[in-house]
C-alpha positions as CSV (number, residue, x, y, z in Angstrom):
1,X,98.0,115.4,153.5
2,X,98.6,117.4,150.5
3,X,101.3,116.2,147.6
4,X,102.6,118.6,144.9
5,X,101.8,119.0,141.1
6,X,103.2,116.3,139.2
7,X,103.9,116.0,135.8
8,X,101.8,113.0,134.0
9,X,105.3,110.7,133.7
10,X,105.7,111.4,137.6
11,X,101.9,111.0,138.2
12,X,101.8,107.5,137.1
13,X,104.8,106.5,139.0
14,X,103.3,108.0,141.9
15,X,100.2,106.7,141.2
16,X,102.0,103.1,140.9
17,X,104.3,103.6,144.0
18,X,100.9,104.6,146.0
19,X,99.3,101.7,144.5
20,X,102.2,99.1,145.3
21,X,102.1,100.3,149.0
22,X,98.7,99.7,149.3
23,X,98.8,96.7,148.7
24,X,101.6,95.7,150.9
25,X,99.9,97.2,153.9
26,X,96.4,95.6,152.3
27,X,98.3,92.1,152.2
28,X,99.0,89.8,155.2
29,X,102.3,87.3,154.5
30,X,101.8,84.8,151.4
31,X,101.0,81.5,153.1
32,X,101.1,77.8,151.7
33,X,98.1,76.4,149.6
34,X,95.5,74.7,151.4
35,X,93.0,72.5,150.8
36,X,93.5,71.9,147.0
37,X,92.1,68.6,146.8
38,X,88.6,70.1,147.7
39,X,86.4,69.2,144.1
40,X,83.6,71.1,145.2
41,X,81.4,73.6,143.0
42,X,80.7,76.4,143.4
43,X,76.8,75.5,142.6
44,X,77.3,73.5,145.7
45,X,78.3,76.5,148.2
46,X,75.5,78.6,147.2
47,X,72.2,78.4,148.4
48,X,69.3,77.2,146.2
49,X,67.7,80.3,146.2
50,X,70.0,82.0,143.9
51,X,67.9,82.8,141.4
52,X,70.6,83.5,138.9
53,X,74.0,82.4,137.7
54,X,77.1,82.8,135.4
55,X,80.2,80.4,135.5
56,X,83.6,80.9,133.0
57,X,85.0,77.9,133.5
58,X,88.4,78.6,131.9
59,X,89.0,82.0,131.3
60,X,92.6,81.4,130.4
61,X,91.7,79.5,127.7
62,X,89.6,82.5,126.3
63,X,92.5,84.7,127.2
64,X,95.0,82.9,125.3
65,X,92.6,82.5,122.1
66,X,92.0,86.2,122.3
67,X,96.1,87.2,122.5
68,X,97.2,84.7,120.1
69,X,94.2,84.9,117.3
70,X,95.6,85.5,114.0
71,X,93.4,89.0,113.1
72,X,95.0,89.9,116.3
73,X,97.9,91.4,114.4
74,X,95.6,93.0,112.2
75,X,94.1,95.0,114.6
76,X,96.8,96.2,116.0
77,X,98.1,97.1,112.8
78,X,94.9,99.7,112.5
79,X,96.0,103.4,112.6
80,X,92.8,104.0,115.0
81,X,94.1,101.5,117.1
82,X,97.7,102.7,116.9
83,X,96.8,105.8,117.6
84,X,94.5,105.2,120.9
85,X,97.3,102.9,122.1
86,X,99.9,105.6,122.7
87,X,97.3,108.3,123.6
88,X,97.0,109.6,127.1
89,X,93.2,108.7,127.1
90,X,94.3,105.0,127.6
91,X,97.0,105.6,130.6
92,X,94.7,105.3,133.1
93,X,94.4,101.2,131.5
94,X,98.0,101.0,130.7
95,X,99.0,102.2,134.3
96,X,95.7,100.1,136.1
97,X,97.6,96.9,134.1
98,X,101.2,97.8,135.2
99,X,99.5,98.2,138.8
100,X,97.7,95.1,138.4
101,X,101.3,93.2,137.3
102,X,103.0,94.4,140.2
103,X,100.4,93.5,142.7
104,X,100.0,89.8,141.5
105,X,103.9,89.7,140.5
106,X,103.6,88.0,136.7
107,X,102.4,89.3,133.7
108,X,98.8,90.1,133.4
109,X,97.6,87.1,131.4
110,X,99.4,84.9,133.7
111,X,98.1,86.0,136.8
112,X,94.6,85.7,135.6
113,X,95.1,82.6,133.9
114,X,96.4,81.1,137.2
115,X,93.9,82.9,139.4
116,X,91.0,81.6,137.7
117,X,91.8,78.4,137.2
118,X,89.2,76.9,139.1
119,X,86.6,79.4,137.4
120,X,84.9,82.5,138.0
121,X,81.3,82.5,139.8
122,X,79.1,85.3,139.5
123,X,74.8,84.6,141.8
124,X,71.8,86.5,142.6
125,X,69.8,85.3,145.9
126,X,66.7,86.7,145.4
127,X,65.8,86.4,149.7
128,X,68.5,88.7,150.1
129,X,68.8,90.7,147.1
130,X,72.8,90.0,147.1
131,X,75.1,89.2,144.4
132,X,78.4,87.0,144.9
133,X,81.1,86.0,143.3
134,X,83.0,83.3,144.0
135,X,86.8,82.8,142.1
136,X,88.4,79.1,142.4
137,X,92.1,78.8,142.0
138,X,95.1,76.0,142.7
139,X,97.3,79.2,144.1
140,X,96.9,80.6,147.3
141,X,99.4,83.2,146.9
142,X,97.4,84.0,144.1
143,X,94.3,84.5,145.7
144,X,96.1,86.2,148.7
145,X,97.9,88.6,146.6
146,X,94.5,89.4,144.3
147,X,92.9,90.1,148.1
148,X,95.4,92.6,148.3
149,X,94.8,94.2,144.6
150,X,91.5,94.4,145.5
151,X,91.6,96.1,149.3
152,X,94.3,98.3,147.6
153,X,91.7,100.0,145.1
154,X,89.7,100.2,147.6
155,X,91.4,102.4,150.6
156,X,92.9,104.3,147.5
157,X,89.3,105.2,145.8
158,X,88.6,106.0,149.6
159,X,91.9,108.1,150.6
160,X,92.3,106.0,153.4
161,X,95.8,103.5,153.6
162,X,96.1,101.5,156.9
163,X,95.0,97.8,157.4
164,X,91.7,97.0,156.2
165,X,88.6,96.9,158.7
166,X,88.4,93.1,159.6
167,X,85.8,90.3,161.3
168,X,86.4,86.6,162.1
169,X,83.4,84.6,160.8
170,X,83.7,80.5,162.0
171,X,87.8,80.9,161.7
172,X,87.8,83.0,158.3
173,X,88.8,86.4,158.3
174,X,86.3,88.7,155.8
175,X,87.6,91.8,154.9
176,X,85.2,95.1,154.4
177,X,85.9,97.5,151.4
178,X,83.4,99.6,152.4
179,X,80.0,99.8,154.4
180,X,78.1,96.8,152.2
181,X,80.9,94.7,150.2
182,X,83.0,91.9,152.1
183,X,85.2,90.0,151.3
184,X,87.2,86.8,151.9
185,X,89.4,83.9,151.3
186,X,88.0,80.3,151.8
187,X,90.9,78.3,151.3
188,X,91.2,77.7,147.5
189,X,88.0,80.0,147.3
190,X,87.8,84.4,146.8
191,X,84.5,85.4,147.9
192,X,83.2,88.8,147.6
193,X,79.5,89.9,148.5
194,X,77.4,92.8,149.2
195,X,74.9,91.0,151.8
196,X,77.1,89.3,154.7
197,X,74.3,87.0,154.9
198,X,74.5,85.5,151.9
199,X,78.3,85.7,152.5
200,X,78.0,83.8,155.7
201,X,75.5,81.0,154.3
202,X,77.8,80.6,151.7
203,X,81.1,79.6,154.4
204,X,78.7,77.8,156.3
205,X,77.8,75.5,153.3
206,X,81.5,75.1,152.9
207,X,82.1,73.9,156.3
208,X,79.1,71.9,156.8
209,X,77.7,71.0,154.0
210,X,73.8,71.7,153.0
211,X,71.7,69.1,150.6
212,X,69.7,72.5,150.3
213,X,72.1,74.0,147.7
214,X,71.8,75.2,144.0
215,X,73.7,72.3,143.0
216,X,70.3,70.1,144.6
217,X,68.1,71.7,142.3
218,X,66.5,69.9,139.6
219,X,66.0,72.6,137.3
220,X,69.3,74.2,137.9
221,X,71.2,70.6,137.3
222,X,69.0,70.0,134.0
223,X,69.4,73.2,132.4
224,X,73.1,73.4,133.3
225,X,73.5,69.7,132.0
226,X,71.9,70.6,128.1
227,X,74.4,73.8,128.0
228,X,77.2,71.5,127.9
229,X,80.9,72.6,127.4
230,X,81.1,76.6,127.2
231,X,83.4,79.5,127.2
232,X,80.8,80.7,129.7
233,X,77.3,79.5,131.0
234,X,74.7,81.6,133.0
235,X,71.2,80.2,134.2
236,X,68.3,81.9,135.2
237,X,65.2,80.9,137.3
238,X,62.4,82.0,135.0
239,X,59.6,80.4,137.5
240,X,60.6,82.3,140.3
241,X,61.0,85.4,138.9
242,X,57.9,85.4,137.6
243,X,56.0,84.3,140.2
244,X,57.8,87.1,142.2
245,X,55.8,89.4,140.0
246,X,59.3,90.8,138.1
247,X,58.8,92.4,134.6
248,X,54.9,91.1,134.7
249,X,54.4,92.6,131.0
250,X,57.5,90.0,129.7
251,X,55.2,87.2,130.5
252,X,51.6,87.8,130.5
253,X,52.1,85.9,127.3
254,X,50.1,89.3,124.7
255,X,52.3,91.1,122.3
256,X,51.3,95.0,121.4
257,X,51.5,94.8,118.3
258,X,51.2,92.8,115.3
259,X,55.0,93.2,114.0
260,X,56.0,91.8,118.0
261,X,53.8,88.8,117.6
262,X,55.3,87.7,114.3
263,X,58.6,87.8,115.2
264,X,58.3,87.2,119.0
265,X,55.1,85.5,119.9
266,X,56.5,82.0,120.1
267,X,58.9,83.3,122.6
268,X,56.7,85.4,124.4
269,X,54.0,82.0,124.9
270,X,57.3,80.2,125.9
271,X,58.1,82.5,129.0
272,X,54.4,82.4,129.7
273,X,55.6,79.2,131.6
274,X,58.9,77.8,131.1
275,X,60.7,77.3,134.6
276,X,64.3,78.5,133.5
277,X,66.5,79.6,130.6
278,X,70.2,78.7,129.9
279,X,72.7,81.1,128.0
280,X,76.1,79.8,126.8
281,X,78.8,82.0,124.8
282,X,80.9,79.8,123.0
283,X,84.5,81.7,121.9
284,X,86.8,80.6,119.0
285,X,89.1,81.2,116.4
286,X,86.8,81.5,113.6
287,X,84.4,83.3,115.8
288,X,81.4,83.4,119.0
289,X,78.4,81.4,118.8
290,X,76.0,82.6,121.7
291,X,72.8,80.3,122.0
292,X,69.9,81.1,124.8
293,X,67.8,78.1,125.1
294,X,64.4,77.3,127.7
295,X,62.7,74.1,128.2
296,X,59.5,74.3,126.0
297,X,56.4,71.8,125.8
298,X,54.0,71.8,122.8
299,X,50.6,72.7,125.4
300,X,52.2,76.2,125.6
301,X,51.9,77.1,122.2
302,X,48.4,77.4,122.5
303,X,47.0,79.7,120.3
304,X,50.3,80.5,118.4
305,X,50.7,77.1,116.5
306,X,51.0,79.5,113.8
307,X,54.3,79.9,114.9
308,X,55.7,77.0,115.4
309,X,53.6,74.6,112.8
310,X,52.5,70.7,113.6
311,X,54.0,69.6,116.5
312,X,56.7,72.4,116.9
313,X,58.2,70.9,113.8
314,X,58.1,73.8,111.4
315,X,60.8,74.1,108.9
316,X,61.3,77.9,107.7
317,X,61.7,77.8,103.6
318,X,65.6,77.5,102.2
319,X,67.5,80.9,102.2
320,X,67.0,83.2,99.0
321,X,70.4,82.8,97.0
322,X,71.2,86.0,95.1
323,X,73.8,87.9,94.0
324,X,75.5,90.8,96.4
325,X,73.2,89.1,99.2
326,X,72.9,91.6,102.4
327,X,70.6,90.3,104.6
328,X,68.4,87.3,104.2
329,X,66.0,85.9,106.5
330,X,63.2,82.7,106.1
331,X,60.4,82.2,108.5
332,X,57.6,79.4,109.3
333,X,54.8,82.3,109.8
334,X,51.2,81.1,109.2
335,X,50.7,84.9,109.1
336,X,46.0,83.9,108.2
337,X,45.8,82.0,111.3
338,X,48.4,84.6,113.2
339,X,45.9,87.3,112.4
340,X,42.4,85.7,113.5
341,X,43.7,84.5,116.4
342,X,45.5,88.3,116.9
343,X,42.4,89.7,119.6
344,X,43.7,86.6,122.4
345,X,47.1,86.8,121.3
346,X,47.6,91.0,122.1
347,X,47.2,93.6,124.1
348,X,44.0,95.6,124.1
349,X,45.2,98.6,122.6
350,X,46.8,96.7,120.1
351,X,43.5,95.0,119.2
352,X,42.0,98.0,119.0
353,X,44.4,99.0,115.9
354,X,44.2,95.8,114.6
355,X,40.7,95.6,114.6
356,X,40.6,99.4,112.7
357,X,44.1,97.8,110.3
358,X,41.4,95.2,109.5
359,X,38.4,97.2,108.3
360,X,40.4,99.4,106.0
361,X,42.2,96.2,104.5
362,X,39.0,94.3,103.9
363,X,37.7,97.8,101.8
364,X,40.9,97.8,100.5
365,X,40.7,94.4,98.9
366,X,37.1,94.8,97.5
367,X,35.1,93.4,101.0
368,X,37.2,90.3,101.0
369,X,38.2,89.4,104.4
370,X,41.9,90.1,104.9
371,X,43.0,87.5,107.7
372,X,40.8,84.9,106.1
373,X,40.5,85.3,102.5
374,X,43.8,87.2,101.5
375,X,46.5,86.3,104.0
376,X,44.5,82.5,103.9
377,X,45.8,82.8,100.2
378,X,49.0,82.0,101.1
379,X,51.1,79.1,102.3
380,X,53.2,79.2,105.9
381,X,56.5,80.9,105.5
382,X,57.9,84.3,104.3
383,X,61.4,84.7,102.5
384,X,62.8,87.8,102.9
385,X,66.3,89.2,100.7
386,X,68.4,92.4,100.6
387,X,70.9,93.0,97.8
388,X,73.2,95.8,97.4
389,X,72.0,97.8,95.2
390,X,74.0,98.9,91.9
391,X,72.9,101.1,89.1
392,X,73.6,101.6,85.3
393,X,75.6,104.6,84.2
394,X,72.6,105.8,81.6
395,X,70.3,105.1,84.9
396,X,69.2,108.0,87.5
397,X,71.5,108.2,90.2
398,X,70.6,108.7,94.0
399,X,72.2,110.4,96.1
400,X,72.3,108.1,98.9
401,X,72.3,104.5,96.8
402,X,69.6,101.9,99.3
403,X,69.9,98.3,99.5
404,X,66.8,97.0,97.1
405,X,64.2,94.3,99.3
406,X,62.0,91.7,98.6
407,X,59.4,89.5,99.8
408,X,59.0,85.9,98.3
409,X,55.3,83.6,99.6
410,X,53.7,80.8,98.2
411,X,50.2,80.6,97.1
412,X,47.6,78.2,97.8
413,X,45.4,79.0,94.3
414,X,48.1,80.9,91.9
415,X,45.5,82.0,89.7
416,X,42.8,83.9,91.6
417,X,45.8,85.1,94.0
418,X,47.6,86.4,90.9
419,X,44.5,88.6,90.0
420,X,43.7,90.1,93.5
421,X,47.2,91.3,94.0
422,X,48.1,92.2,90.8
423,X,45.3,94.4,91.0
424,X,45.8,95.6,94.4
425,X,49.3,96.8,93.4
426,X,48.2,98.8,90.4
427,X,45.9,100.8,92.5
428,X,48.8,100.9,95.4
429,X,51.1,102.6,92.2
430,X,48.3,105.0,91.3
431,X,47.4,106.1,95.1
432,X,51.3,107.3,95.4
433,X,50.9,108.8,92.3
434,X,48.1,110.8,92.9
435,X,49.7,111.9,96.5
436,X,53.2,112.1,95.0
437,X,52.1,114.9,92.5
438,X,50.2,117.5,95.5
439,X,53.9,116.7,97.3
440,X,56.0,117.7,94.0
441,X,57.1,114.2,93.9
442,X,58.4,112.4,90.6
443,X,56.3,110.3,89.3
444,X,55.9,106.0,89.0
445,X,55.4,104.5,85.1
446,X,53.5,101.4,85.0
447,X,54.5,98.6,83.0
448,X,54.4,94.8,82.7
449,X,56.6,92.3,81.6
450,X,56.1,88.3,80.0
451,X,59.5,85.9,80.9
452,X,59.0,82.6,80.5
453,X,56.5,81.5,82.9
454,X,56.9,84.5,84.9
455,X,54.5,87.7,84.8
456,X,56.1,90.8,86.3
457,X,54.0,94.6,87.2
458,X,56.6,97.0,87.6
459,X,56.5,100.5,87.9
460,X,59.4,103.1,87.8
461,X,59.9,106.5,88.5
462,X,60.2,108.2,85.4
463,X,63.5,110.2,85.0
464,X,64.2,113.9,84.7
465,X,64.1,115.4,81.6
466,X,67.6,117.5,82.1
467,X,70.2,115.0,81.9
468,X,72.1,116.7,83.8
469,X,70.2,115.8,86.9
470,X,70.6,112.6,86.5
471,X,73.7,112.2,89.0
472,X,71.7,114.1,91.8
473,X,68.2,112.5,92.1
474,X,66.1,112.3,94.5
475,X,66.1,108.8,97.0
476,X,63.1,107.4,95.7
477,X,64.5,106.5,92.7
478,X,66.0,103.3,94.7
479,X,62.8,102.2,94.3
480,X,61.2,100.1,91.3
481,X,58.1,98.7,93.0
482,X,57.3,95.5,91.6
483,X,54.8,92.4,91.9
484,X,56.3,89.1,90.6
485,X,54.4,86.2,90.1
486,X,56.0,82.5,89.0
487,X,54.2,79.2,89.6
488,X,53.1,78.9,92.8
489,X,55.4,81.9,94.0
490,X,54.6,85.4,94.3
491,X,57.4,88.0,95.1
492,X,56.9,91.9,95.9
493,X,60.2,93.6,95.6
494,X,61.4,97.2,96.3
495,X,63.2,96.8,92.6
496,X,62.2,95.7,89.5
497,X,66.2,93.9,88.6
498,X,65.8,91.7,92.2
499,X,62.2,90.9,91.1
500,X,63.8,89.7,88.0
501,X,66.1,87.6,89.7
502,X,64.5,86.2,91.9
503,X,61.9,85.2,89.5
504,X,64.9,83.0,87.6
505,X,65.3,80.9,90.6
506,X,63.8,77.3,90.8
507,X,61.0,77.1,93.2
508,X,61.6,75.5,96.3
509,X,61.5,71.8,96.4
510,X,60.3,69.6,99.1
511,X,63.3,68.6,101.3
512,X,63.4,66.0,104.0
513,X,66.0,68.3,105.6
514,X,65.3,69.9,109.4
515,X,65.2,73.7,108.8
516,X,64.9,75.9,111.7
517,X,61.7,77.3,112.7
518,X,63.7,80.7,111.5
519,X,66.8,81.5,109.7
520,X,68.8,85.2,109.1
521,X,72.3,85.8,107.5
522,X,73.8,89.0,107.5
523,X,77.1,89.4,105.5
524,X,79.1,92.2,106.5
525,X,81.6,92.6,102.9
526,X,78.1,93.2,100.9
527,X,77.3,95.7,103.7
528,X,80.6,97.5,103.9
529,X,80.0,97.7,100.0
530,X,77.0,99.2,100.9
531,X,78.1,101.7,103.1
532,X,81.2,102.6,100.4
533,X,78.8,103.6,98.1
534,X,77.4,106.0,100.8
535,X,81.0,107.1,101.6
536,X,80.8,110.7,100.8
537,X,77.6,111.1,102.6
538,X,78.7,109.3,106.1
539,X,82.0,111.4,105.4
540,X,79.8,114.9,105.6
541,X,77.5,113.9,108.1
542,X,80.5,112.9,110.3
543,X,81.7,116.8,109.5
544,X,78.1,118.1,110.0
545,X,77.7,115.9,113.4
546,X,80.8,116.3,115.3
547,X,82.9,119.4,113.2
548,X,85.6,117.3,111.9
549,X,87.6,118.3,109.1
550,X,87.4,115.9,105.8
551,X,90.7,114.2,107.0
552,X,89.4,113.6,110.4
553,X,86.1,112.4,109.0
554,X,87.5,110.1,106.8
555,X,89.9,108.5,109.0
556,X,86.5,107.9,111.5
557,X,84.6,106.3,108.6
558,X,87.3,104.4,107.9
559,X,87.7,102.8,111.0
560,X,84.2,101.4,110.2
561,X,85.0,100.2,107.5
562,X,88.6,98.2,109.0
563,X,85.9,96.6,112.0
564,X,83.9,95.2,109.3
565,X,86.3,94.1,107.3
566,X,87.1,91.5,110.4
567,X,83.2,89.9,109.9
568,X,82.4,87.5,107.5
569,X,79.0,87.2,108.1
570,X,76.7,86.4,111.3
571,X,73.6,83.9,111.4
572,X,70.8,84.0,113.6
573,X,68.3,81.0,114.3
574,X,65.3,80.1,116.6
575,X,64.4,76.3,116.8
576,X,62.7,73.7,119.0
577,X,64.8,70.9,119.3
578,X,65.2,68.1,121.7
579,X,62.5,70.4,124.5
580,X,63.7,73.1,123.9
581,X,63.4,76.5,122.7
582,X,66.9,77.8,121.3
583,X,67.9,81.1,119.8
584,X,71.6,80.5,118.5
585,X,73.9,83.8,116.9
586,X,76.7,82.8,115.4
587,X,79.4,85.3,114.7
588,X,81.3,84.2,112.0
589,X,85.6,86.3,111.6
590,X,87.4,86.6,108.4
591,X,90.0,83.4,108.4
592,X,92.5,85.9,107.6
């Protein structure tokens, strides 16, 4: 059957009227609800072999907190987003919502909120390499008229319109949408699968019952239990996957290189053997807080106790508090002991650059060993800032204006450590120097500076001698590169004003307060000022990228600028707590 052109206003109500037939052939008579007193889970239904599994529990909650937040408004309010809403690129959504509407017969929101009441199920069984999902809800016209939604996009992504193909399995009628995918309605219970086996286990565990169910499992029930109340929970079966010989490299417990196994070789010794992991995603109004979290012993951590200090207690140092802060992050790294226990801890390959890293290192610093007697130098824990960077009017001006970065350790023996680096660092200046001038580059004036009880080495790239080039420099003069030392702390910094800075703050103190193992803030209005300063430059790349026009350019960069300007900041954090391995992201919203 062929139909005429349409116009795109007759389209989409041809499109709907195709749509609303389809489901009334797709959908047998609305009957009466059934069964609703049955308080059974779907962990219960589903065999313990599923080797993983998401719940949201109440997605009309999340619904509602999503329509009625108060940066809602705001958004809409965007010109990007006004402009999208009422483009034809978005009628396919606005006419799949309409269609959606009609087929459950209330308002979108409403029909979910309804649907899923009894929560949304989502399983892998690994034996049969089939996914289900499994939607609870106190409606059975509901679920009856989502069945029809559902066959309906179906026979229309198909061309076919009739009565669905159909089988009777133990007085439950499972409908096919195509050669793998069933579906069907247990009483209060939508199940769709691609394995009719799995589909088939799953309504015989409903009408029989099976102690042999993901709900029996220990390490399911445990790691469900510790996730407590969420927005939505998903659990995976570590132990089995591994032992199934899945993603071998992810835990053979060796990183590949040096960089992976400071910030991920406590995890990596954790998935070596923990038996599952548990992810939750918490939504609310002043953000989403999503935490992953394993069960972890302290025998695993053999050989990385750098990582996680005495008795996975180790507290990373407070934040670094500065002006215009960017990014900051604070680690427990025993980076001496990370390094000579390095050849068990990577790869082969990555041993082998480690091991040539080394030898050049050790020369470097005048034969003295650079795992044992450099990095040994220094306490447990690294502090790391980023400030937005500003500059004086009378100063050089780059081009494209970088955030300045610094580095903040403590040493064990201030003195001798204050001579080996602060001479290390002069002949760091002089080696960029000497290559610097064969490559034409501007060149770095060394200089050193007494405040208080804080000795500073800076060096600075020495400005043109046309004043008029002072506006267009090159990008290295974002850099000051300078070596800070101040009591027991020594700081290397990308710029000689953060070196100063930081060298003003009190030291740390000792605090009886729980850090976590490791801390990082990002704050998104000190990175949007960031970005503003590179405005003109993200403006022409857009027009060099894409061809846009300065207009169109700006109104892209813009839009950037509007999504950030609904962040306040977000905070990442790994911890042992309580048995467990957690790594938390919290994604903090504007309040207004």
């Amino acid at each position: 059957m062929t139909f005429p052109a349409l116009s795109p206003a007759r389209r989409s109500h041809g499109a709907l009227a195709a749509f609303a037939f389809s489901v009334f052939l797709a959908s047998p008579s609305i009957g009466q609800d059934t069964n609703q007193g049955d308080r059974r889970t779907a962990a219960e239904l589903l065999p313990a072999s599923v080797v993983a599994y998401a719940e949201v529990a109440r997605l009309g909650d999340v619904i509602e907190l999503v329509t009625e937040h108060p940066l809602r408004q705001q958004i809409q309010d965007m010109p990007a987003v006004r402009a999208i809403g009422g483009s034809d690129q978005v009628r396919p959504l606005r006419d799949g919502i309409a269609a959606f509407e009609g087929g459950m017969g209330r308002p979108w929101d409403e029909a979910l909120s309804v649907l899923t009441d009894g929560g949304i199920h989502l399983a892998f069984d690994a034996p049969t390499q089939g996914a289900a999902l499994l939607i609870k809800s106190s409606s059975r016209e509901q679920l009856e008229r989502f069945r029809g939604v559902v066959l309906a996009i179906a026979q229309l992504g198909q061309g076919e319109f009739g009565i669905a193909r159909q089988a009777d399995y133990r007085g439950f009628t499972a409908y096919s949408l195509n050669d793998n995918i069933k579906l069907a309605l247990v009483d209060q219970w939508f199940l769709m699968t691609n394995k009719p086996e799995l589909g088939k286990s799953i309504i015989d565990r409903y009408v029989d019952g099976d102690k042999h169910s993901l709900a029996a499992s220990d390490s399911f029930t445990t790691a469900m239990a510790r996730a407590g109340d969420a927005s939505l929970k998903a659990y995976v079966d570590v132990e089995t996957i591994r032992s199934a010989g899945v993603a071998p490299k992810l835990y053979a417990g060796k990183t590949e290189n040096v960089a992976a196994e400071a910030l991920f070789g406590g995890i990596v010794a954790n998935l070596a053997h923990t038996p599952s992991a548990v992810a939750t995603l918490q939504i609310h109004r002043s953000g989403v807080r999503l935490a992953l979290a394993t069960a972890h012993q302290s025998e695993w951590e053999s050989g990385r106790e750098y990582f996680f200090g005495e008795d996975s207690g180790a507290s990373a140092p407070p934040l670094l508090q500065v002006p215009d802060r960017l990014l900051a992050i604070s680690t427990h790294r025993d980076l001496s002991q990370m390094w000579l226990h390095a050849p068990d801890l990577m790869t082969d390959k990555a041993n082998e650059d480690l091991a040539q890293a080394d030898t050049n290192l050790t020369t470097f610093f005048s034969g003295r060993d650079f795992g044992e007697d450099i990095l040994g130098s220094l306490l447990p824990g690294i502090q790391v800032v980023v400030q937005r960077q500003t500059f004086d009017a009378a100063s050089p001006q780059p081009a494209i204006k970088l955030p300045a970065f610094a580095m903040q350790f403590q040493m064990r023996t201030p003195e001798e450590t204050t001579r080996e680096f602060r001479r290390v660092f002069q002949n760091v200046v002089g080696f960029i120097n000497v290559v610097g001038a064969m490559q034409g580059q501007p060149q770095l004036d060394l200089d050193f500076e007494q405040a208080d009880s804080a000795t500073l080495v800076t060096a600075t790239y020495v400005p043109p001698r046309d004043e008029d080039e002072l506006a267009a420099v090159p990008i290295n003069y974002n850099f000051s590169p300078t070596i800070a030392f101040a009591g027991e702390r020594m700081i290397v910094s990308s710029s000689t004003p953060l070196a100063r800075t930081l060298t003003g703050l009190s030291a740390p103190s000792e605090s009886k307060v729980k850090h976590p193992n490791t801390v990082a803030v990002l704050h998104a209005d000190a990175l949007a000022d960031t970005l503003r300063d590179n405005k003109q430059q993200l403006v022409a790349q857009n027009m060099l990228e894409k061809g846009h026009g300065p207009d169109q350019a700006n109104a892209e960069i813009d839009v950037l600028f509007g999504l950030l300007a609904l962040f306040k900041e977000v905070t990442v954090e790994l911890d042992v707590d309580e048995g467990q391995l957690k790594l938390t992201t919290d994604v903090q919203l504007q309040s207004k």
